[in-house]
GUVO-178769 format. One record per residue (C-alpha): residue in one letter; z, x, y. Coordinates in steps of 0.1 Angstrom, whole numbers, padded with zeros to 4 digits, always signed. Layout:
// residues N
aZXY ...
***
This chain:
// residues 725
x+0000+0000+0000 x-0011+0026+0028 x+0007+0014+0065 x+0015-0004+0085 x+0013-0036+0066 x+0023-0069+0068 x+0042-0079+0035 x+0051-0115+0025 x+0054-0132-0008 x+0085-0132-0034 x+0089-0103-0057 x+0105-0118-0093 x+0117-0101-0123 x+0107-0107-0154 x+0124-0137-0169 x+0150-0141-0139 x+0149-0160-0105 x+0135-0148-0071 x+0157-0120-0056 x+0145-0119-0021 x+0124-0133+0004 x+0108-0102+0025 x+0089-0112+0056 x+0071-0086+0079 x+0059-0100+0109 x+0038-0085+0138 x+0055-0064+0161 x+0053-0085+0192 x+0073-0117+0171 x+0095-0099+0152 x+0099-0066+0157 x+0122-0047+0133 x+0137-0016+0136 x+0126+0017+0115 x+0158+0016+0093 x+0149-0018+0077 x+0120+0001+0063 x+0137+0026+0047 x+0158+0003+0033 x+0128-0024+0024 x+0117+0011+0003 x+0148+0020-0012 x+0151-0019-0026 x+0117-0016-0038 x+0118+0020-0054 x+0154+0011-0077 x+0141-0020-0085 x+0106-0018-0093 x+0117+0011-0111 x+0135-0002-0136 x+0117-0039-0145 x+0077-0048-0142 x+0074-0070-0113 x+0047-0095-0098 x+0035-0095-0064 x+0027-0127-0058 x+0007-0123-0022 x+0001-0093+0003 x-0010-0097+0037 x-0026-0064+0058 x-0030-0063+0093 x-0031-0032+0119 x-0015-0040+0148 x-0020-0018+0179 x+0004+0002+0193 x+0028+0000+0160 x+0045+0030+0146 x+0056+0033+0105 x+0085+0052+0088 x+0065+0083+0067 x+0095+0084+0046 x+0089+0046+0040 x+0051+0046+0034 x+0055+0076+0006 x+0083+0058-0012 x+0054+0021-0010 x+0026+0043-0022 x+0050+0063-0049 x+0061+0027-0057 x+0020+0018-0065 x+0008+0050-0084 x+0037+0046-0108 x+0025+0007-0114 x-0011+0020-0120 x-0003+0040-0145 x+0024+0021-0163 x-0002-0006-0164 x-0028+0013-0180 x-0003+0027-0208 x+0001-0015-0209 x-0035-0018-0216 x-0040+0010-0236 x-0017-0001-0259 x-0029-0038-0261 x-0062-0028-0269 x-0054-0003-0300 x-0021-0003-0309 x-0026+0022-0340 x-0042+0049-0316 x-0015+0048-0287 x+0006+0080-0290 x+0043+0074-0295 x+0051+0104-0277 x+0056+0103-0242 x+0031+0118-0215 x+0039+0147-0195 x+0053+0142-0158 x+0043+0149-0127 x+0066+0180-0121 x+0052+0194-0158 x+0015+0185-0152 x+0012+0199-0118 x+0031+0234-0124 x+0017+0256-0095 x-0003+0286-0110 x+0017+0316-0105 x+0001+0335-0074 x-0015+0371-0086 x-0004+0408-0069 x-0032+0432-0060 x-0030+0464-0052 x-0059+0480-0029 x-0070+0514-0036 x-0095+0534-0023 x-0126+0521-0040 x-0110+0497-0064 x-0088+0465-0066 x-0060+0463-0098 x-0038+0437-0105 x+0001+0448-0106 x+0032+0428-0114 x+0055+0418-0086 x+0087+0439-0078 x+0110+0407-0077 x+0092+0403-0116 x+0109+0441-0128 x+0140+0434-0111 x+0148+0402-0126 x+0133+0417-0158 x+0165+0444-0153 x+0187+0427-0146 x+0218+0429-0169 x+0226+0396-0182 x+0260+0381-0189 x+0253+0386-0224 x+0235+0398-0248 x+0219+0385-0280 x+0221+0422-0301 x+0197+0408-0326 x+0166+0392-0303 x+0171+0413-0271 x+0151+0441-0267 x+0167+0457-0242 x+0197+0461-0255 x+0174+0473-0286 x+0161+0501-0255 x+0200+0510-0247 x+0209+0518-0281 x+0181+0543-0286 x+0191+0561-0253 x+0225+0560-0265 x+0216+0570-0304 x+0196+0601-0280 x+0226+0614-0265 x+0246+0609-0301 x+0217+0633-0313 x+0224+0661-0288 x+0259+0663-0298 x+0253+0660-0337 x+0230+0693-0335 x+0238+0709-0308 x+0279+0712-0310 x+0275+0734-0342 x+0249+0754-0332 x+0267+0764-0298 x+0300+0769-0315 x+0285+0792-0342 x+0256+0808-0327 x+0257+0832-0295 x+0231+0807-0279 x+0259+0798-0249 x+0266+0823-0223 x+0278+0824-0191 x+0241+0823-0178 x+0228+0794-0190 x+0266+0776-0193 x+0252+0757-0158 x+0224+0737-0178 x+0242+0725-0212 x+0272+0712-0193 x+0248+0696-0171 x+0230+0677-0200 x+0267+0672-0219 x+0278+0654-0185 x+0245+0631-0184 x+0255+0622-0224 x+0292+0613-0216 x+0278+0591-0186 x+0254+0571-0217 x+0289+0565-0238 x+0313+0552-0206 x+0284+0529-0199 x+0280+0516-0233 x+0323+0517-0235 x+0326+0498-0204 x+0292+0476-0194 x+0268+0469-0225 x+0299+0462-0254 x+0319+0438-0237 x+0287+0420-0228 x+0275+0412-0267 x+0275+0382-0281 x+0296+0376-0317 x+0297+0348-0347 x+0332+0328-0350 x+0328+0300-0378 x+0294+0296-0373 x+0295+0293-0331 x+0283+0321-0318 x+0302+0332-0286 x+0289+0337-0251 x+0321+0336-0230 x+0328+0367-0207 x+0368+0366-0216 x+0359+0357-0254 x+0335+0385-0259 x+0357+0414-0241 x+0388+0403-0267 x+0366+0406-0295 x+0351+0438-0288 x+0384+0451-0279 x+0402+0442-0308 x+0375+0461-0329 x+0377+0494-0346 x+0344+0502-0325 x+0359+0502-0299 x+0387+0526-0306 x+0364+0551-0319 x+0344+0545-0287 x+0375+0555-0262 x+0381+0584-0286 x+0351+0597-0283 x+0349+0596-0246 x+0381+0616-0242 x+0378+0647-0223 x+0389+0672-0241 x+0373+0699-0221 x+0402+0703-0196 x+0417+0722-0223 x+0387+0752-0217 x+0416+0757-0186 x+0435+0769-0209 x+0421+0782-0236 x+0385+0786-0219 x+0356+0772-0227 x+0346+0761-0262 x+0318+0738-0273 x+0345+0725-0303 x+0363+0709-0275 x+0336+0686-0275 x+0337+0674-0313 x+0350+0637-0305 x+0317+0629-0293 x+0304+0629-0325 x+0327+0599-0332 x+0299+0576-0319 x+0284+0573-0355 x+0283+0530-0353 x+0257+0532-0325 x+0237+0553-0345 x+0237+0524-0370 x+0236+0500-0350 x+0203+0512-0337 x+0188+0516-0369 x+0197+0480-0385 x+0181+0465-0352 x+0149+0490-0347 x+0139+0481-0388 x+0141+0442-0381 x+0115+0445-0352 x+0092+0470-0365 x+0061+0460-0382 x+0060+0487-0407 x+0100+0499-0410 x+0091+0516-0444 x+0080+0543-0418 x+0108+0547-0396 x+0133+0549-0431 x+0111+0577-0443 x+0116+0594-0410 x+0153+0587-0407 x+0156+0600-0446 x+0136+0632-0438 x+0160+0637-0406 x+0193+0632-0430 x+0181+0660-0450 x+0169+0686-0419 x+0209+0680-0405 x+0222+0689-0440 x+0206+0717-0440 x+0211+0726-0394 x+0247+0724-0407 x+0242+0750-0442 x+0225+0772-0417 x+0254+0772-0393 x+0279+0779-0418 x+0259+0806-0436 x+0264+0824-0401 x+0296+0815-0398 x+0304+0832-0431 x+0284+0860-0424 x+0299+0864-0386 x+0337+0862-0406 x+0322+0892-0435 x+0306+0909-0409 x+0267+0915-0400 x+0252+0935-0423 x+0279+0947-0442 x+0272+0935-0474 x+0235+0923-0493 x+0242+0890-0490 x+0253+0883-0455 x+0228+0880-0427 x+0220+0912-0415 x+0212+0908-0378 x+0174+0910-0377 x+0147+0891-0363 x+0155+0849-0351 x+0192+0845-0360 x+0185+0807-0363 x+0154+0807-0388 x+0166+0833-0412 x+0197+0814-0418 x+0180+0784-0417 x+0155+0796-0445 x+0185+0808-0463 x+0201+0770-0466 x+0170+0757-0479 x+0168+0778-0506 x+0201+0775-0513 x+0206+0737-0511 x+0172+0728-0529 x+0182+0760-0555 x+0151+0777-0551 x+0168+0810-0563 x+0155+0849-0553 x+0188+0852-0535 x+0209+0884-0530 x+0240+0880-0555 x+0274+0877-0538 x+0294+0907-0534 x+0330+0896-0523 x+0352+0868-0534 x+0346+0848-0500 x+0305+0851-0512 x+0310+0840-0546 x+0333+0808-0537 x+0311+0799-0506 x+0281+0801-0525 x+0292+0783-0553 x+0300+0754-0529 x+0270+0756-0517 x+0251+0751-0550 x+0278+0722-0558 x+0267+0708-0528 x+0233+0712-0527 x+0229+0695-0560 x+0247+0666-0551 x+0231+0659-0515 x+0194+0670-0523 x+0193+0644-0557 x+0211+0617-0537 x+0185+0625-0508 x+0158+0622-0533 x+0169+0591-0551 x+0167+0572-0514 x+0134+0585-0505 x+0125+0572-0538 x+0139+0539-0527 x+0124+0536-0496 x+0085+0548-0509 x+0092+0524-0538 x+0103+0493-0516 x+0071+0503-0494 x+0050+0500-0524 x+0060+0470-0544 x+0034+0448-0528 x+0012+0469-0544 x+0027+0479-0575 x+0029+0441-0581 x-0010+0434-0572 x-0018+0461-0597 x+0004+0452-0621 x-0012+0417-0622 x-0046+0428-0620 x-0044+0450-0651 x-0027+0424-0669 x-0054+0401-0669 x-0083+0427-0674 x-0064+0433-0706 x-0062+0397-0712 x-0102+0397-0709 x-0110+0425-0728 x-0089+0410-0756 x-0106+0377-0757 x-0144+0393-0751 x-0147+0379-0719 x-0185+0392-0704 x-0184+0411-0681 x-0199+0394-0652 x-0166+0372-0651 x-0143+0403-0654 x-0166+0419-0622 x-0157+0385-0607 x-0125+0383-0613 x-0120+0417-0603 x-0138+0412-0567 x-0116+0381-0563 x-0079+0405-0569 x-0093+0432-0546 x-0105+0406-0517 x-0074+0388-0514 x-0051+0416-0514 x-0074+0431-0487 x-0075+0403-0467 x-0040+0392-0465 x-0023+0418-0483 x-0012+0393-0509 x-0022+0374-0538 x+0000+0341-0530 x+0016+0333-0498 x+0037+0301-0509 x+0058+0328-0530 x+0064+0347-0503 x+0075+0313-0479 x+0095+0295-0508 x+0128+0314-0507 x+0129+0308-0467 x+0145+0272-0453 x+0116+0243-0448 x+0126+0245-0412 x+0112+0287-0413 x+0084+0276-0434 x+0073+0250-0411 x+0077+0275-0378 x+0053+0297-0395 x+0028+0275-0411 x+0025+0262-0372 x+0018+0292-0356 x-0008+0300-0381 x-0025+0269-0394 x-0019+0243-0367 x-0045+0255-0348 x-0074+0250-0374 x-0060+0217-0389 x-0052+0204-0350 x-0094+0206-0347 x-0104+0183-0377 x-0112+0152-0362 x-0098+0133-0389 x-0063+0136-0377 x-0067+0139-0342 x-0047+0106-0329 x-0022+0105-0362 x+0013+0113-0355 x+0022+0150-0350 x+0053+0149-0374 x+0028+0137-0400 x+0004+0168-0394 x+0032+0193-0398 x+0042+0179-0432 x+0008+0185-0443 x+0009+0223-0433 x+0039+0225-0454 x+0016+0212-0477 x-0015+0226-0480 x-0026+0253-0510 x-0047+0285-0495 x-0076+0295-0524 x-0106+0319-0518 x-0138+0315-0536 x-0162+0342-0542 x-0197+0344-0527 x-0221+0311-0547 x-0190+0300-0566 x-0190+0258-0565 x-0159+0244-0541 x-0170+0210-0560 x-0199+0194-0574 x-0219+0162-0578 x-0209+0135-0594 x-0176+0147-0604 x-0141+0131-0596 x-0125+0139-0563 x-0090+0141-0559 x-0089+0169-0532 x-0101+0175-0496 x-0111+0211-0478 x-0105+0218-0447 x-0122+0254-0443 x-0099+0282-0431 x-0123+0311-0431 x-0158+0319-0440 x-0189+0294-0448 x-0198+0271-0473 x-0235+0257-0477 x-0238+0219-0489 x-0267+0220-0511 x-0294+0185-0521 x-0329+0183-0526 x-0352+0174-0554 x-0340+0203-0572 x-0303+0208-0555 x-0311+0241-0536 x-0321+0229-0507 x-0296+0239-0480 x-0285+0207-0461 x-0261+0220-0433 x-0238+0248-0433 x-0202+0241-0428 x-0180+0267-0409 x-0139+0274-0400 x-0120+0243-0390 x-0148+0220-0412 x-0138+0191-0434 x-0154+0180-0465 x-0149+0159-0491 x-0122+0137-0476 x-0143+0106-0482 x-0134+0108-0521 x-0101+0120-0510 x-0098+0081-0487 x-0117+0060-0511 x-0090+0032-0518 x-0109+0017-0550 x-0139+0037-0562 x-0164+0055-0543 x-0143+0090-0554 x-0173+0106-0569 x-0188+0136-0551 x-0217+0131-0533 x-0234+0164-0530 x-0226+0200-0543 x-0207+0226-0522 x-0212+0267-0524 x-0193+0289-0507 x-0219+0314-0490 x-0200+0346-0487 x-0162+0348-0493 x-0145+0313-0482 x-0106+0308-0480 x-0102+0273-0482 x-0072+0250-0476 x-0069+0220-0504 x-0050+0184-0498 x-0052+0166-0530 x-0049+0131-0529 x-0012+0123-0544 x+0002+0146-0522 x-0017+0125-0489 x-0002+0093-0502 x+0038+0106-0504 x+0035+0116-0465 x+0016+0088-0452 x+0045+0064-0466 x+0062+0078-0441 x+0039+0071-0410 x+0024+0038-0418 x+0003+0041-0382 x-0014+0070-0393 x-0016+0057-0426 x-0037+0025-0406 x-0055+0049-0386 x-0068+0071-0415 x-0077+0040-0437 x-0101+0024-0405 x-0114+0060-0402 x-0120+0057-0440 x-0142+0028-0434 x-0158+0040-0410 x-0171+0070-0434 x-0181+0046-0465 x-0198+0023-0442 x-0220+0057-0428 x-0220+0068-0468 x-0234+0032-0479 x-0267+0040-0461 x-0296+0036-0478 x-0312+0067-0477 x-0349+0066-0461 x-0371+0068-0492 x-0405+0085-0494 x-0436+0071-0469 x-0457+0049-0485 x-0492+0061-0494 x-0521+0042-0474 x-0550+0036-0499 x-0583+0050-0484 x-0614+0039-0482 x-0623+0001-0476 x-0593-0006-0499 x-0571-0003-0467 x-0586-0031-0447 x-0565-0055-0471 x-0529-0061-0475 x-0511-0044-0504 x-0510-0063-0534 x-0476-0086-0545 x-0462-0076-0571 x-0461-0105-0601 x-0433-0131-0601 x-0409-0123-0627 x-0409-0167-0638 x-0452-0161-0644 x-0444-0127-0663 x-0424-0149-0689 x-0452-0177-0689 x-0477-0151-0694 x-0455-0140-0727 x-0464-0101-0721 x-0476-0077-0695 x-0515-0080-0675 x-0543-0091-0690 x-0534-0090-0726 x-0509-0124-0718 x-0539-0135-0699 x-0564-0137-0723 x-0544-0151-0750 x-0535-0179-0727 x-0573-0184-0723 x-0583-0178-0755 x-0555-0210-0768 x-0573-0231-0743 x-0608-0224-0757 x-0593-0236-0793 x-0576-0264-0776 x-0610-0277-0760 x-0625-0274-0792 x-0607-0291-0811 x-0613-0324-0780 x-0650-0325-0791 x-0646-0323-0825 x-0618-0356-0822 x-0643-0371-0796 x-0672-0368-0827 x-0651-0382-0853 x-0636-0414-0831 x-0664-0437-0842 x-0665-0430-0877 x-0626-0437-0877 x-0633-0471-0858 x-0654-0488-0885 x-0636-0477-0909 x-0604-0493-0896 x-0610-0519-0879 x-0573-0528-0858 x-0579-0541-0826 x-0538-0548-0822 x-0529-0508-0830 x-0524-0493-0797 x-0531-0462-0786 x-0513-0432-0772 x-0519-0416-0741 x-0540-0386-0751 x-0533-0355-0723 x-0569-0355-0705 x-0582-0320-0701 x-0585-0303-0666 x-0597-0270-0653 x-0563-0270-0631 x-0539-0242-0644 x-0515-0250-0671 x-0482-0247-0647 x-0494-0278-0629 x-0490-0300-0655 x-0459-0322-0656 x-0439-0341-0682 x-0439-0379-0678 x-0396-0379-0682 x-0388-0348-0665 x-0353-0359-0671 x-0354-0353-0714 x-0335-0322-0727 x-0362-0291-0727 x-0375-0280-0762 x-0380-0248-0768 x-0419-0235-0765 x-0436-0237-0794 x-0444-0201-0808 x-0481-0189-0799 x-0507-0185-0827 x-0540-0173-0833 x-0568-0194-0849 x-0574-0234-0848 x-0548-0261-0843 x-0547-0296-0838 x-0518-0294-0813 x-0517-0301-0772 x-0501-0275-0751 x-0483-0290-0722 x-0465-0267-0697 x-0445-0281-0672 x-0412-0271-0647 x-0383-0292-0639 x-0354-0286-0622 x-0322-0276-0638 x-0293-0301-0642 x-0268-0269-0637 x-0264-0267-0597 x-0277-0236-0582 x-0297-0221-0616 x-0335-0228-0602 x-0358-0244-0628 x-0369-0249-0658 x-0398-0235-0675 x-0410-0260-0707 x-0436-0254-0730 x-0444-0284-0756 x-0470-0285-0784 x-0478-0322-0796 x-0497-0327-0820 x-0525-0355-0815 x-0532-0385-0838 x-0563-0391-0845 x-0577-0429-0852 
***
């Protein structure tokens, strides 16, 4: 209702009486003030709101000079849009209720969702897009807690954290053993030792308390809850331990790397890190090889510090077996402890008692960490593996199951391609195996994101209810067929639809079935007329190929039926679809053109074919019925004269004026089926059987109709035989 308008008529509610009478006059005989407007809106917005209403009659007039509320005129013309549009969802629905939606339609704050506006940088000679600052910074920003196992940040901390774990696991030993610190370089490793403690006081005092935890189920968000739990935890204690600075003692007793041993304390972070860096990575097979291969290089960064430890204690070069002080201090006792450790041998023999009982330890050692180090790489290679163990294992069982039943071998080459191209393609040779020990609810999340795209473009379902389309994802059986194997063919029962997840398939027809009719590609349906067919009509109708490799999704028909019990809408809407289909499928297929004869054969009509009722008069097929017909009359019209010769001889000698005679047929050239029966109301006889030769009988053919409602007529066929005088 744009303004200023006149407005007068009552405005009812459905089913109750009339609420108000609202009269707006001209300015200059009633003039009203602007704050009856907004309240003449406000009325009109909460109630029209809530109810339908009827308008019963509007009046608009422009008069000069008068002024409207804005806020009043949006609020009237909000007022209208919203009517429109509830009553064409009215309409909508009262035309077709099966295809109106039951879920609602987006609102105006969803549907118009400004775009978000895009950040270019200028360059000299070019023009890239970059992301706003305001986009980093909230991005950064710490929240008030975190989720340890979805957040990636905190994923980020822990590594940096885990980093500065690192440095003191390595480097602590090797500073306290090896002459690698002096007074020179002290400057730089305290530096980097200070930028470490900073990593654990942040961790100790901001990220921790921030983490979220499980209690009975719930988990916890709350600041105060959080900080009690994490305090109350053994990780935290070993955290403030760790963080103690025990340096101030190098006042003292000077400086001393082993003053710094509590950092290594830290050791849940570094586990921490790797439980949450495995459940994001694609491939974590990897990363344990890599952490396995790092477990064994500390073992043997610590051998090699204690082999110069020892060595230091005996003193350089005193003995054969100690280090002697030559070349890379590091690397030669580092070459030492892997020889020792993985017991290569070739060493020098121990001279002292301190040798012999070190290096005995060592061997003890060795043997115990390098087989348990090489048991878990075993582990972790085998658990990479198993897919494919499993794939092979499978596949040479059934080779061996064809070799010992003769199979040819064009269907063991088959059946081999088939193993190699599903494992190739999705690295798997069933997927439902892999989905049945999750929760429906999982299962559902993922059949979604990767099949609700393809099944969401068949336009069979398009309109059915959305619930019913996700429990047919959870559903549907994945199955790839090999380049010209048959998906299904003619004539045989369907009890399954396709919808076509990858690849092609060719429906084939002609005289010969090879002729390719169309070719069906990803997101396709086929067959789902035998799969809808309520009685009959379930035979296939053409034969389907898959033309290269084709991974196919089946719905059988049992299983359609158990969902759609549940959605009887959809259930309505796929059965009028249905009909739809078998009407289009009833078609009579155009059949060859009709040959024109040539010549002057064409200027007349085409020739009718015989009635079947003269067919059965005739008693047999063209001229050969003909002619006997013709041939019976001939012996018939003989047979006349010779009565019509005899007749006076018979006269004189019985002379009977009072004998009466009887009516004698009377010949005629008119065809025989034009002949009727005097009493067309007698019983029909049956027709007197045709013979060959002379007779003294009358053939009378005549048609009457049936005393049975709707059977036609009668065909009857009577020999008489005639009296002669």
């Amino acid at each position: 209702c744009p303004a200023p308008i006149t407005l007068t008529g009552w405005l009812w509610h459905q089913g109750e009486t009339p609420v108000e009478r609202c009269s707006v006059k001209d300015k200059e005989q009633n003039p009203y003030p602007t704050a009856w407007h907004s309240k003449m809106s406000q009325f009109l917005s909460t109630t029209l709101s809530s109810s339908p209403f009827v308008l019963i009659s509007t009046q608009k007039t422009t008069p000069q000079g008068f002024q409207t509320n804005e806020y009043a005129d949006a609020q009237l013309q909000e007022i209208v849009r919203k009517m429109r549009e509830r009553a064409t969802v009215y309409k909508e629905k009262l035309k077709d209720p099966v295809l109106s939606s039951p879920e609602g339609s987006p609102t105006k704050e969803e549907a118009e969702v400004k775009p978000e506006e895009d950040h270019y940088c200028d360059m000299l000679c070019c023009k890239f897009k970059k992301t706003p600052l305001k986009k980093y910074m909230t991005y950064l920003q710490l929240p008030d807690s975190i989720d340890s196992y979805t957040d990636r940040r905190y994923v980020a901390w822990l590594m940096l954290v885990t980093v500065a774990y690192n440095w003191n696991c390595w480097f602590i030993p090797l500073r306290f053993v090896f002459p690698y610190q002096t007074s020179s370089n002290t400057i730089y490793w305290v530096a980097i030792d200070i930028i470490c403690d900073i990593c654990y006081l942040c961790d100790l005092l901001v990220f921790q308390p921030r983490v979220q935890f499980l209690k009975g189920g719930d988990i916890i968000s709350d600041k105060v809850e959080m900080k009690k739990f994490y305090h109350s935890s053994m990780k935290f204690r070993l955290d403030v331990i760790s963080v103690l600075p025990f340096e101030v003692l190098s006042i003292f007793f000077g400086f001393n790397p082993a003053f710094r041993a509590n950092r290594m304390l830290k050791h849940n972070t570094f586990f921490e890190f790797n439980d949450r860096l495995e459940a994001i990575l694609d491939k974590a097979y990897i990363y344990r090889v890599i952490r396995t291969t790092g477990y064994l290089l500390f073992i043997l960064h610590i051998n090699a510090c204690l082999y110069y430890w020892a060595s230091d204690y005996e003193g350089l070069g005193s003995t054969r077996w100690v280090y002697d002080g030559q070349g890379n201090m590091y690397l030669r006792c580092y070459y030492w402890a892997v020889r020792t450790l993985i017991t290569i041998g070739g060493l020098p023999e121990p001279q002292t008692l301190f040798e012999i009982v070190f290096q005995l330890l060592n061997f003890f050692l060795g043997v115990f960490v390098f087989s348990s180090l090489i048991g878990q790489m075993r582990d972790v290679i085998g658990a990479a593996t198993a897919g494919q163990n499993y794939y092979r294992s499978c596949m040479d069982n059934t080779v061996s199951y064809m070799n010992t039943y003769s199979i040819p071998k064009v269907v063991q080459n088959r059946v081999r391609t088939w193993y190699e191209y599903t494992w190739d393609s999705q690295g798997m040779l069933d997927e439902s195996e892999l989905l049945e020990q999750m929760p429906t609810k999982m299962q559902l999340a993922i059949a979604i994101d990767v099949n609700f795209a393809i099944v969401n473009k068949v336009d069979l379902f398009k309109g059915c209810d959305t619930q019913m389309i996700y429990d047919m994802l959870l559903r549907l059986k994945s199955i790839v067929y090999l380049p010209g194997d048959f998906v299904c063919k003619k004539g045989e029962i369907g009890r399954e639809m396709y919808i076509i997840k990858q690849g092609e398939v060719q429906v084939l027809g002609g005289p010969d079935g090879t002729k390719v009719l169309v070719t069906l590609r990803a997101g396709a349906v086929f067959g789902e007329i035998s799969l809808l067919a309520a009685g009959g009509g379930n035979r296939r109708t053409a034969n389907v190929v898959a033309h290269g490799f084709a991974n196919l999704f089946i719905l059988d028909k049992k299983t359609l039926n158990e969902i759609l019990v549940h959605y009887p809408d959809s259930e309505k809407l796929l059965m009028k679809k249905a009909k739809v289909l078998l009407k289009e499928k009833g078609k009579p297929a155009p059949g060859p053109p009709v040959q024109q004869p040539r010549g002057l054969a064409g200027l007349f009509g085409q020739k009718q074919e015989t009635p079947k009722l003269f067919k059965a008069m005739l008693g047999g097929k063209g001229k050969a019925g003909l002619a006997k017909l013709l041939q019976l009359k001939r012996e018939r019209d003989i047979q006349e004269n010779e009565a019509e010769t005899e007749k006076p001889e018979q006269e004189e000698k019985k002379p009977k004026p009072e004998e009466k005679k009887l009516p004698e047929p009377a010949a005629s050239s008119a065809p025989p089926a034009q002949k009727e029966e005097p009493n067309a109301d007698t019983k029909p006889k049956p027709p007197a059987v045709m013979h060959r030769g002379t007779t003294n009988e009358s053939l009378i053919i005549s048609m009457s109709p049936s005393p049975t409602a709707g059977e036609g007529e009668i065909l009857k066929v009577e020999a008489k035989e005639k009296k002669r005088k």
